[in-house]
N, C-alpha and C positions, 0 to 999 in steps of 0.2 A: 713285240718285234722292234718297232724304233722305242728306245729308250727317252729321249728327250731333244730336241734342237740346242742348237748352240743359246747362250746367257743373254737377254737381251738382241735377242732376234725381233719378235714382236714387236719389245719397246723403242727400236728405232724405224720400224716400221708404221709404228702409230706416229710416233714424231713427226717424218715423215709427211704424213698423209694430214694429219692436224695446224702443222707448223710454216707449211712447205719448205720445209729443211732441204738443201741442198741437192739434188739427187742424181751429182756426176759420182761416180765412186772413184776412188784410189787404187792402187796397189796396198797401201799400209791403211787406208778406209776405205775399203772397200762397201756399197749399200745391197740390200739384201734381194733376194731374189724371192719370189712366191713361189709354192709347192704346194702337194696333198700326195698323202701319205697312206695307204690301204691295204689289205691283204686279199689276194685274188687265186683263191685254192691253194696250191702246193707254192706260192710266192707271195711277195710281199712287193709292194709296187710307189716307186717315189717319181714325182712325176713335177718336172720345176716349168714355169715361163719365161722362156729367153727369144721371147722375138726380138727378131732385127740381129740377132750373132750371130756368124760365119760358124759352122760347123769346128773349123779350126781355131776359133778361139774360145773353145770349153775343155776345161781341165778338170777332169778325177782324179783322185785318189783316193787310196783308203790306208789305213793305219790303225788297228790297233780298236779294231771295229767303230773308228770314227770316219765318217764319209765325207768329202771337202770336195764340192765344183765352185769352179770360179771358171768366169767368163767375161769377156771384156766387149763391150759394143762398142768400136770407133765411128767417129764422125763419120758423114758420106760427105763426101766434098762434092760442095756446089757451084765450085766453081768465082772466078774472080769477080764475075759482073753480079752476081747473084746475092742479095742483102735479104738477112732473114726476120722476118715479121713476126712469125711465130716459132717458139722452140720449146715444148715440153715433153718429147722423149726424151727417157733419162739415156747417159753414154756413160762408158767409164766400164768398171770395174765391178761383177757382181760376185757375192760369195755368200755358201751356205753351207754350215758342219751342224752334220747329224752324229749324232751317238744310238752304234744298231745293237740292238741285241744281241747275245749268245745263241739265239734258235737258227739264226739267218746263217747261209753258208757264202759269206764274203768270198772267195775262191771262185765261183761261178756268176758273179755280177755282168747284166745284159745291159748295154747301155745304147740306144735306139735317137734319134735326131729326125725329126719332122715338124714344117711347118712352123718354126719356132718353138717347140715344147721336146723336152728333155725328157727321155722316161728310163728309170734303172729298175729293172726287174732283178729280186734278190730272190735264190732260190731258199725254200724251209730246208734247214738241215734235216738231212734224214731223224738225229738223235731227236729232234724238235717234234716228228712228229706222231701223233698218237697209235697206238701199234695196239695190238691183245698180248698179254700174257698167258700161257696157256699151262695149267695146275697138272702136274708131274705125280707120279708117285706110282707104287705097285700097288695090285690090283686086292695080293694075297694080305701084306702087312696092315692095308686099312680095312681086311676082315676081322685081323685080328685085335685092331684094336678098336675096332665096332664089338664082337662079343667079349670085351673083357668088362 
Protein backbone atom coordinates (compact mmCIF):
# COMPACT_ATOMS: atom_id res chain seq x y z
CA UNK A 1 0.00 0.00 0.00
CA UNK A 2 2.35 2.95 0.91
CA UNK A 3 5.30 2.29 -1.25
CA UNK A 4 8.11 4.26 0.65
CA UNK A 5 8.56 7.78 2.59
CA UNK A 6 10.14 10.48 1.08
CA UNK A 7 14.57 10.13 0.97
CA UNK A 8 16.12 10.90 4.16
CA UNK A 9 13.00 11.42 6.31
CA UNK A 10 14.43 9.26 9.08
CA UNK A 11 17.74 10.45 8.70
CA UNK A 12 16.92 14.05 9.65
CA UNK A 13 14.87 12.81 12.22
CA UNK A 14 17.65 10.88 13.88
CA UNK A 15 19.73 14.00 13.43
CA UNK A 16 17.42 15.63 14.98
CA UNK A 17 16.79 13.75 18.14
CA UNK A 18 20.89 12.76 18.44
CA UNK A 19 22.25 16.23 17.51
CA UNK A 20 19.57 18.57 18.72
CA UNK A 21 19.63 20.01 15.24
CA UNK A 22 17.52 22.82 14.96
CA UNK A 23 13.84 22.03 15.05
CA UNK A 24 12.14 25.47 13.70
CA UNK A 25 11.31 24.49 10.11
CA UNK A 26 11.07 26.60 6.94
CA UNK A 27 9.20 26.96 4.05
CA UNK A 28 12.31 25.74 1.79
CA UNK A 29 13.36 23.37 5.12
CA UNK A 30 10.97 22.46 6.35
CA UNK A 31 11.40 19.43 9.61
CA UNK A 32 9.50 16.25 9.62
CA UNK A 33 6.55 15.27 11.07
CA UNK A 34 6.02 11.72 12.82
CA UNK A 35 3.32 9.16 11.42
CA UNK A 36 2.27 5.31 11.40
CA UNK A 37 1.14 3.85 8.64
CA UNK A 38 -1.52 0.62 8.76
CA UNK A 39 -4.10 -1.12 6.92
CA UNK A 40 -7.59 -1.27 8.69
CA UNK A 41 -9.89 -3.82 6.43
CA UNK A 42 -11.09 -2.25 3.11
CA UNK A 43 -8.59 0.96 3.96
CA UNK A 44 -5.38 1.91 4.60
CA UNK A 45 -4.81 4.40 7.34
CA UNK A 46 -1.88 7.39 7.80
CA UNK A 47 -2.03 8.96 10.69
CA UNK A 48 0.62 12.13 11.47
CA UNK A 49 1.30 14.21 15.11
CA UNK A 50 0.67 17.81 14.68
CA UNK A 51 -0.02 19.20 18.00
CA UNK A 52 -0.38 22.64 18.76
CA UNK A 53 -1.55 23.40 14.54
CA UNK A 54 -4.55 25.26 13.89
CA UNK A 55 -6.77 23.02 11.77
CA UNK A 56 -6.15 25.77 9.06
CA UNK A 57 -2.68 25.58 8.82
CA UNK A 58 -2.46 21.78 7.34
CA UNK A 59 -2.14 21.31 3.71
CA UNK A 60 -2.79 18.04 1.38
CA UNK A 61 -2.30 17.31 -1.54
CA UNK A 62 -1.81 14.50 -3.71
CA UNK A 63 -0.12 14.00 -7.18
CA UNK A 64 0.64 11.51 -9.03
CA UNK A 65 0.12 9.03 -6.01
CA UNK A 66 2.49 11.10 -3.98
CA UNK A 67 0.89 12.47 -0.79
CA UNK A 68 2.50 15.88 0.72
CA UNK A 69 0.96 17.56 4.22
CA UNK A 70 2.74 20.34 5.40
CA UNK A 71 1.64 22.37 8.27
CA UNK A 72 3.04 25.27 10.15
CA UNK A 73 2.86 25.86 14.00
CA UNK A 74 3.23 29.61 14.79
CA UNK A 75 4.51 31.15 17.79
CA UNK A 76 1.59 32.07 20.62
CA UNK A 77 2.41 35.35 21.60
CA UNK A 78 3.18 35.99 25.08
CA UNK A 79 2.84 38.91 25.18
CA UNK A 80 5.45 41.99 25.81
CA UNK A 81 5.99 41.72 29.63
CA UNK A 82 6.55 37.95 29.32
CA UNK A 83 10.47 36.48 29.06
CA UNK A 84 10.73 33.01 28.29
CA UNK A 85 12.79 30.39 30.41
CA UNK A 86 12.07 27.63 28.58
CA UNK A 87 11.38 26.91 24.78
CA UNK A 88 11.47 23.35 23.21
CA UNK A 89 8.36 23.05 21.29
CA UNK A 90 9.36 22.94 17.87
CA UNK A 91 7.41 26.02 15.43
CA UNK A 92 7.83 26.47 11.96
CA UNK A 93 7.02 24.44 9.17
CA UNK A 94 6.37 20.72 9.01
CA UNK A 95 6.35 18.33 5.98
CA UNK A 96 5.92 14.86 5.03
CA UNK A 97 5.76 12.99 1.14
CA UNK A 98 4.68 9.60 1.07
CA UNK A 99 4.83 7.59 -2.24
CA UNK A 100 1.11 5.36 -2.31
CA UNK A 101 0.61 2.60 -4.14
CA UNK A 102 -1.50 1.58 -7.15
CA UNK A 103 -4.05 -0.53 -4.82
CA UNK A 104 -5.24 2.67 -2.89
CA UNK A 105 -7.93 4.72 -4.56
CA UNK A 106 -6.54 8.47 -4.15
CA UNK A 107 -10.06 9.82 -5.42
CA UNK A 108 -11.66 9.11 -2.15
CA UNK A 109 -8.93 10.22 0.56
CA UNK A 110 -10.83 11.09 4.25
CA UNK A 111 -8.89 13.43 6.08
CA UNK A 112 -10.28 13.79 9.92
CA UNK A 113 -8.47 16.56 12.61
CA UNK A 114 -8.52 15.76 16.27
CA UNK A 115 -6.79 16.70 19.26
CA UNK A 116 -3.68 17.27 17.44
CA UNK A 117 -3.26 14.04 15.32
CA UNK A 118 -4.01 14.09 11.46
CA UNK A 119 -5.70 10.81 10.21
CA UNK A 120 -6.10 10.13 6.12
CA UNK A 121 -8.10 7.14 5.58
CA UNK A 122 -7.32 5.87 1.89
CA UNK A 123 -9.92 3.69 0.39
CA UNK A 124 -8.44 -0.21 -1.27
CA UNK A 125 -9.26 0.29 -4.82
CA UNK A 126 -11.93 -2.07 -5.74
CA UNK A 127 -9.19 -3.49 -8.63
CA UNK A 128 -6.79 -4.15 -5.25
CA UNK A 129 -8.98 -6.16 -3.77
CA UNK A 130 -9.16 -10.01 -3.60
CA UNK A 131 -12.37 -11.21 -5.43
CA UNK A 132 -13.11 -15.38 -6.63
CA UNK A 133 -12.99 -16.17 -10.11
CA UNK A 134 -15.42 -18.29 -10.99
CA UNK A 135 -14.48 -21.45 -14.03
CA UNK A 136 -16.85 -21.08 -16.97
CA UNK A 137 -17.52 -23.58 -19.48
CA UNK A 138 -20.26 -26.16 -20.90
CA UNK A 139 -21.46 -28.69 -19.20
CA UNK A 140 -21.79 -31.01 -22.76
CA UNK A 141 -18.03 -30.13 -24.30
CA UNK A 142 -16.11 -31.11 -20.94
CA UNK A 143 -18.04 -34.53 -21.37
CA UNK A 144 -16.68 -34.78 -24.38
CA UNK A 145 -13.52 -34.26 -23.76
CA UNK A 146 -13.56 -36.35 -20.48
CA UNK A 147 -14.45 -39.59 -22.81
CA UNK A 148 -12.22 -38.97 -25.55
Amino acid sequence: MLMRSEPFTEVNRLAQQLFGAPSTGTWSRPTTMPADAYRNGDEFVIVFDLPGVDKDAIDIDIERNVLTVRAERRPVDLGEQAQATLTERPLGVFSRQMFLGDALDTDRIDATYHNGVLALRIPIAEKAKPRKITVGGHAEQEHKILDS
